[in-house]
N, C-alpha and C positions, 0 to 999 in steps of 0.2 A: 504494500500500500504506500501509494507518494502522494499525501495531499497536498497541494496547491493552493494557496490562499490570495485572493483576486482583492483590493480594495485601491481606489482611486480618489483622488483629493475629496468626491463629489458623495464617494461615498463615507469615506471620515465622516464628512459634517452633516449625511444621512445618520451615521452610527446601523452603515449597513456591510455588510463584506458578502464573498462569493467563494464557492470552495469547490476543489473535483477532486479525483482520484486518477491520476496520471496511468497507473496500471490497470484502471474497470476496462473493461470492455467497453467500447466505444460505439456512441449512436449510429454514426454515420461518417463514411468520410471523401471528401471532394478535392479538386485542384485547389481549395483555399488552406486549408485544413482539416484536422479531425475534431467529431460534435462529442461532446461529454456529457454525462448527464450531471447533473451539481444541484450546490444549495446557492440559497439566498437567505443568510441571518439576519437580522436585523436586531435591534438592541434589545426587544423585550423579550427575545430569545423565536422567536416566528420562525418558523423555518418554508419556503417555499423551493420548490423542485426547479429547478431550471435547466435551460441547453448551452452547453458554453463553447465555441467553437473555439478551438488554438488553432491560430493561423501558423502557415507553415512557413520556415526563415526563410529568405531570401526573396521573399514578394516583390513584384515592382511596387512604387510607390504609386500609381494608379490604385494599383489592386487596394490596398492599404487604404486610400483615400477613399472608396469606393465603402470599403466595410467600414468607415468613420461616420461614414453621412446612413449607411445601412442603420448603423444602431441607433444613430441621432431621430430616426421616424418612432418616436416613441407616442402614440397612441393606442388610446382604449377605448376599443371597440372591438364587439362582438364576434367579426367579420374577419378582423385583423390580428395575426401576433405578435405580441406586445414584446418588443426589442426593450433593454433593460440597461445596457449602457456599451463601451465600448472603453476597453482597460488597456494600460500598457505596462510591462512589469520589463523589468530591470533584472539583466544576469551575467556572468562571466560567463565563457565557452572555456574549452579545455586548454585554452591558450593564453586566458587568464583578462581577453579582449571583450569590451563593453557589446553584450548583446543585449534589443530591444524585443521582448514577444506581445504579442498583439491578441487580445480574447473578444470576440463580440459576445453575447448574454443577452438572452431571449427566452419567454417562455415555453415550457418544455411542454409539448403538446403527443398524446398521445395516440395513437392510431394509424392511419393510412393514408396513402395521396390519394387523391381523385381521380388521378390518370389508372392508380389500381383497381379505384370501384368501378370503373367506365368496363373495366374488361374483364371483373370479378374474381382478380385476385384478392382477397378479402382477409386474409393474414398479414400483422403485423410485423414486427422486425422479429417476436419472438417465435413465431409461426402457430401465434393465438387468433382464433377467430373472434373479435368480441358481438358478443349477442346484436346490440344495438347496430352496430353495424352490417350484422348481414339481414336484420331488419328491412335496413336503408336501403341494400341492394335489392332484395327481393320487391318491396315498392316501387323502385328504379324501373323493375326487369315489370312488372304489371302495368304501371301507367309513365311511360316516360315521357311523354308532353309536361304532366302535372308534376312531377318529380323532378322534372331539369328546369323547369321554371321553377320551381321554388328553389334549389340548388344557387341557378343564374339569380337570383333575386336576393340571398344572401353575399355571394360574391361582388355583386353593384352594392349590398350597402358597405360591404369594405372598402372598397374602390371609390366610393363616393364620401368616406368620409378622409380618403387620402386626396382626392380633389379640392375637398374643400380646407385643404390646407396649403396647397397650390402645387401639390405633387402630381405625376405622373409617373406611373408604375414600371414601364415599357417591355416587363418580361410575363405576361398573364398566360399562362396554361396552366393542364392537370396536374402538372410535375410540380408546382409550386402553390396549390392549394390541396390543405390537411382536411382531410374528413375524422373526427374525434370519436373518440369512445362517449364521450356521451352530446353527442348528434350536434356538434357544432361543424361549421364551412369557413374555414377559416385562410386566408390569403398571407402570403410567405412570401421571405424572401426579396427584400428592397434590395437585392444589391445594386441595381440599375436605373433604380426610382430617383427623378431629379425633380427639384422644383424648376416649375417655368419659367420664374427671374433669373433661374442660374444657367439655362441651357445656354449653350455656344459653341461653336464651332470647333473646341477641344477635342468632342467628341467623336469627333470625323473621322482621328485616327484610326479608331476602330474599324470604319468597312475601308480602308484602303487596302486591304486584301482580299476581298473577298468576304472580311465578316461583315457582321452588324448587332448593335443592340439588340437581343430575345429570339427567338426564336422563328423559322423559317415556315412554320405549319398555321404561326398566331400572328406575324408579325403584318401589320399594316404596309401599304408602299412607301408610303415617309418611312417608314422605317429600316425597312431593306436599302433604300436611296440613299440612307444616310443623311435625309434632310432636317437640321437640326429645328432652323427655321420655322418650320412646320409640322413637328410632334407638340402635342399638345391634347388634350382631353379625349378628343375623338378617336387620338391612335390606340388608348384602354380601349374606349367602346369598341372599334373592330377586332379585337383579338376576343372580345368578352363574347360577340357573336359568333364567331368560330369557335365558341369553347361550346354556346346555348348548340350550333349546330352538331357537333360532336356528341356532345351528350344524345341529343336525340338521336343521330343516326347509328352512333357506337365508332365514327368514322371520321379523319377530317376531310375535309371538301377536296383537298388536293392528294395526290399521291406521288411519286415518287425522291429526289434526292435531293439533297436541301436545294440546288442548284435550282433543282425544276421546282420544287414548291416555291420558291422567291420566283420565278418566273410568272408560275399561274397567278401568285399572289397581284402581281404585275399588270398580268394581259387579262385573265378568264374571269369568268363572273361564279359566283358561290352557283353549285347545280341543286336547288333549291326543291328541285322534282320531289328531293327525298324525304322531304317535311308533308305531310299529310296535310297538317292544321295553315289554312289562308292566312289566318293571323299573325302566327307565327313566323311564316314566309317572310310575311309583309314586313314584322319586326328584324329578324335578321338581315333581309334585303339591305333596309335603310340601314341599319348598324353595320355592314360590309361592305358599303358603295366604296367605289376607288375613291372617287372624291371626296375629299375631306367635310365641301358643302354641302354634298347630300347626305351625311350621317347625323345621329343624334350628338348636338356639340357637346354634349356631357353626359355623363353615367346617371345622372338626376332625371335628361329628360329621355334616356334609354329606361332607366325605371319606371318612370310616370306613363310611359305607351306598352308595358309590360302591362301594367294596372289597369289601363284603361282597355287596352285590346285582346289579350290573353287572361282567362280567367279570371275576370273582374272581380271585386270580392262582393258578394249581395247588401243591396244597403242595410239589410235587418241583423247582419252581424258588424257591422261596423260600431264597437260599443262608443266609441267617439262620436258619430255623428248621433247618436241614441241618448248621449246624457246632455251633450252641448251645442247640438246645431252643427257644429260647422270646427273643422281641425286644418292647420294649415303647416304643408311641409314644407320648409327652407332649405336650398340647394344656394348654398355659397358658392360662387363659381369667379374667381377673378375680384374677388373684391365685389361682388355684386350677389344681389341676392331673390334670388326667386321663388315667387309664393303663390304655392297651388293650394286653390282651397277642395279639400279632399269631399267635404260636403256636398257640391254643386257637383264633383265629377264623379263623385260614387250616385248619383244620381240621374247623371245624363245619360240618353236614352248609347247603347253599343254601335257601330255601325251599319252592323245586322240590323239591329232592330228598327235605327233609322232608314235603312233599305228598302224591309219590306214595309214601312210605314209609305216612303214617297212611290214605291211601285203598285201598293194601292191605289193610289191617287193618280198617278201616271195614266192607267189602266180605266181610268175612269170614264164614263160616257160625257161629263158636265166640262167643258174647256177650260174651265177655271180650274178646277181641280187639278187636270190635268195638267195644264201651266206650271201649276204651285210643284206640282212632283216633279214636272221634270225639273224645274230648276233646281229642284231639291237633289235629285239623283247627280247634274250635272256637276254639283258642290263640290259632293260625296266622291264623283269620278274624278274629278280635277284634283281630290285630296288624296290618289290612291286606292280608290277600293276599287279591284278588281270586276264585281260585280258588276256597278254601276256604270264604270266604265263601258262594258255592253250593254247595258241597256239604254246607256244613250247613241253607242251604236246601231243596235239595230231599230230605234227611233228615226235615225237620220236616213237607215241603207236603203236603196232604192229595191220595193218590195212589194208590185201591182199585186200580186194574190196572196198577199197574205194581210190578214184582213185586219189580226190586231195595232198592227204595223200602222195599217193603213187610217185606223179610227185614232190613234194618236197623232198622225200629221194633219188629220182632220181638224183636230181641236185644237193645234199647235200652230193653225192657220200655212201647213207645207202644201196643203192639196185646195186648188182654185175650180173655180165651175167658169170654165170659159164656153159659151154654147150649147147649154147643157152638158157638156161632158165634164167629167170630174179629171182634174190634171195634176198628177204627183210630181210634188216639187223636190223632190229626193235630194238630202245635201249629201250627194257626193263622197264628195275630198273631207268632211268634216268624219264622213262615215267610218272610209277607209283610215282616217287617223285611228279614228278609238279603237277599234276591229284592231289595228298593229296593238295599240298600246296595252291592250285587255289580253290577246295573245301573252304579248311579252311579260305580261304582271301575273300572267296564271302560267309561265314558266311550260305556253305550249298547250295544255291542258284543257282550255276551253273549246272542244270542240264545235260550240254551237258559230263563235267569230270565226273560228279556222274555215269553217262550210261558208258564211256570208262571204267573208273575204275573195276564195276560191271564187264566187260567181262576179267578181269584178273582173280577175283574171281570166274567167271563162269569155265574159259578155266583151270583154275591151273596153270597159268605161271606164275614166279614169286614167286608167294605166292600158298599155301596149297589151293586147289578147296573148296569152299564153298558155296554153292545153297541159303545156307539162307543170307550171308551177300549180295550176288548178288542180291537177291530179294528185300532186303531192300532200298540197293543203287537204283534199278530201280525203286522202287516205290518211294521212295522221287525224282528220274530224272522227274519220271512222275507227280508228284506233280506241281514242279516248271516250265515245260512246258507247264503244261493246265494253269497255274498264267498268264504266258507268251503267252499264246493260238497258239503256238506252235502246229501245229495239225499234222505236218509232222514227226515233232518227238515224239509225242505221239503214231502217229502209228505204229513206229519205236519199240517202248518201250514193247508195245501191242504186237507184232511180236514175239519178245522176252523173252516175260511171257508168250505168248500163248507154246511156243518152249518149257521152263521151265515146265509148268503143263503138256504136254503131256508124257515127259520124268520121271519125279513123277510119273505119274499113270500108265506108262508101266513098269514100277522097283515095284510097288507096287506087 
């Protein structure tokens, strides 16, 4: 046994010290050093467990700087573990030469990474399975929609309360968040965490090889570019959507070698096909756009669309709005401060419900009605919702027999009576926009625009007549209606290809 006794000016005047056991057996160990497990005394004899890492001699002085400022993030919260100080002790080498060693000291957390429960290795470093924990997985492995949102929804409020201190985390994956024995999600490991006042251009040295800040499966494009400039709050939020995507699929978005995943991270868009839930899509989507503008700019209001769009909570168990009206969450973000009142948004009606509330009304025989919904549906499309997004397309598509089509341009004032005859005023180019955009938001999947679309390319309006992209678009409509067993509009589909080959083989 060689105890070690850790105390630094800071703790004197605590009247606290730190202690390990040079010969136990060792937590963990890494390119920085090895993790010890230790005390924490304090004067009235308290003793607390802690992780103490001895770093190894001869560190550059980055690295070294790096775990100063790692231990300096000392907050308390739920979410996060709580770094405890960062020591330096004084020793001769066998040559009788001034050596400095270096300890960071952190809460000693027990249990598993995340990255283990994702893939259900489920034993600890002792090769203990704890109860609670394979609890947590079996829940995981029943509903993982509801299980990785609430996961994801503990990890943003870690994250969110290291934002609101004006840090940036920039290494977020499984590997670095502890799932606990007793059912806590808790976020690790700041070595790479800066504040925003302090970023610059130092940092740059690092991808001049080929590296980069965090890793290559989570890492944003600012981040692989090495763009110091432009890391900031949103580069968390996309690693945090890669993590929500992982969780659900068991998988990350990208595969191969770091080389190629910094590539995709680069060029390809998250393959979204593999999220079931629209909400969710929709969440991830905007948390993984390349562009830093179209992300959620902070972990605050990536929570607050988590809230309001995935599993909302029902207003009748919100005991806060039940005793006082109205509760209001603050997201410190840059010095500034924003206040959602949870009252009014636990309240406001879902997307969905706003949906079919305006497609009622859409649907309607009175033009007024009508009016009010479609503007209402047009809102909802212009904000994203896939849905609505076709249904203001196929309001606009030009659509002689089809008749519900037709009683909405009626009331919408698109069909005129010149001469008696009734004349559809079809918007076109307005059509075929939402028709792309409703595709593109349902990741393909909407077969009912993929068929409308295909009859512009059939007919030649709009766009140059094309038989082959027509065909393509139908057969993937028809794809995604036999998924959906859709059998009416399969047959639909059929009709229409049956039309297409007879036309081919009379031109042949």
């Amino acid at each position: 046994m060689a105890i070690r006794k850790l105390q630094g000016q800071k703790e004197r005047n605590e009247g606290v010290y730190y202690e390990f056991d040079t010969d136990a057996d060792i937590l963990g160990e890494g390119g920085m050093g090895r993790v010890y497990l230790g005390k924490r005394i304090d004067s009235n004899g308290g003793v607390t467990p802690v992780a103490i890492k001895a770093m190894f001699e001869g560190l550059p002085d980055l690295v070294i700087e790096r775990a100063r400022r790692e231990a300096s993030i000392q907050l308390h919260n739920e979410s996060l573990v709580l770094m405890y100080a960062f020591i330096e002790t004084q020793d001769k080498d066998m040559l009788g030469a001034d050596v400095t060693h270096y300890h960071v000291i952190s809460e000693y957390l027990d249990g598993i990474s995340l990255a283990n429960l994702i893939v259900g290795n489920l034993e600890d470093r002792h090769g203990v399975v704890h109860p609670s924990i394979e609890k947590l997985y079996e829940e995981y492995i029943d509903n993982r929609e509801q299980k990785s949102t609430e996961i994801i929804k503990k990890v943003l409020a870690g994250v969110m309360a290291l934002h609101d201190v004006g840090y940036i985390h920039r290494d977020i994956d499984p590997t670095n968040i502890m799932v606990t024995t007793d059912g806590k999600i808790k976020l690790i490991d700041f070595g790479v965490a800066k504040q925003l006042v302090r970023l610059n251009t130092a940092d740059k040295g690092l991808t001049s090889s080929g590296q980069f800040l965090g890793k290559a499966g989570y890492a944003a494009p600012e981040l692989i570019l090495g763009d110091i400039r432009h890391q900031n709050f949103s580069t968390d939020v996309y690693a945090i959507g890669i993590l929500y995507f992982q969780l659900l699929t068991g998988h990350l978005p990208f595969k191969g070698t770091s080389y190629d995943m910094m590539e995709a991270q680069l060029q390809k868009t998250i393959p979204l096909k593999a999220i079931q839930s629209y909400q969710i899509r929709t969440v991830i989507k905007k948390a993984t756009a390349k562009k830093q503008s179209e992300r959620y700019t902070t972990s605050a209001q990536f929570r607050a669309a988590i809230d309001a769009f995935v599993f909302p909570e029902p207003w009748y168990r919100n005991k806060t709005i039940l005793t006082s009206g109205i509760a209001v969450l603050a997201a410190a973000v840059c010095g500034c401060i924003v206040y959602w009142s949870l009252a009014s948004s636990a309240s406001e009606p879902t997307p969905e419900e706003l949906y079919q509330s305006y497609l009622t009304e859409l649907n309607s025989s009175e033009p007024e009605k009508t009016s009010q919904g479609f503007d209402g549906m047009l809102n909802l499309a212009e904000k994203g919702y896939m849905p609505a997004m076709y249904q203001v397309a196929y309001t606009y598509v030009w659509a002689p027999k089809d008749s519900l089509s037709l009683l909405r341009k009626k009331n919408l004032g698109l069909i005129t009576d010149s001469l008696g005859l009734l004349i559809e005023n079809a918007k076109n180019e307005e059509a075929m926009t939402w028709l792309k955009k409703a595709i593109q938001a349902s990741d393909s999947t909407n077969y009912q625009a993929m068929s409308w679309l295909a009859q512009y390319y059939l007919n030649g309006m709009v766009v140059n007549r094309d038989i082959e992209v027509a065909v393509k678009l139908l057969n993937k409509s028809k794809n995604e209606a036999i998924k959906n067993q859709d059998k009416e509009y399969i047959e639909k589909i059929n009709k229409v290809l049956s039309r297409i080959k007879k036309i081919k083989h009379e031109n042949e």
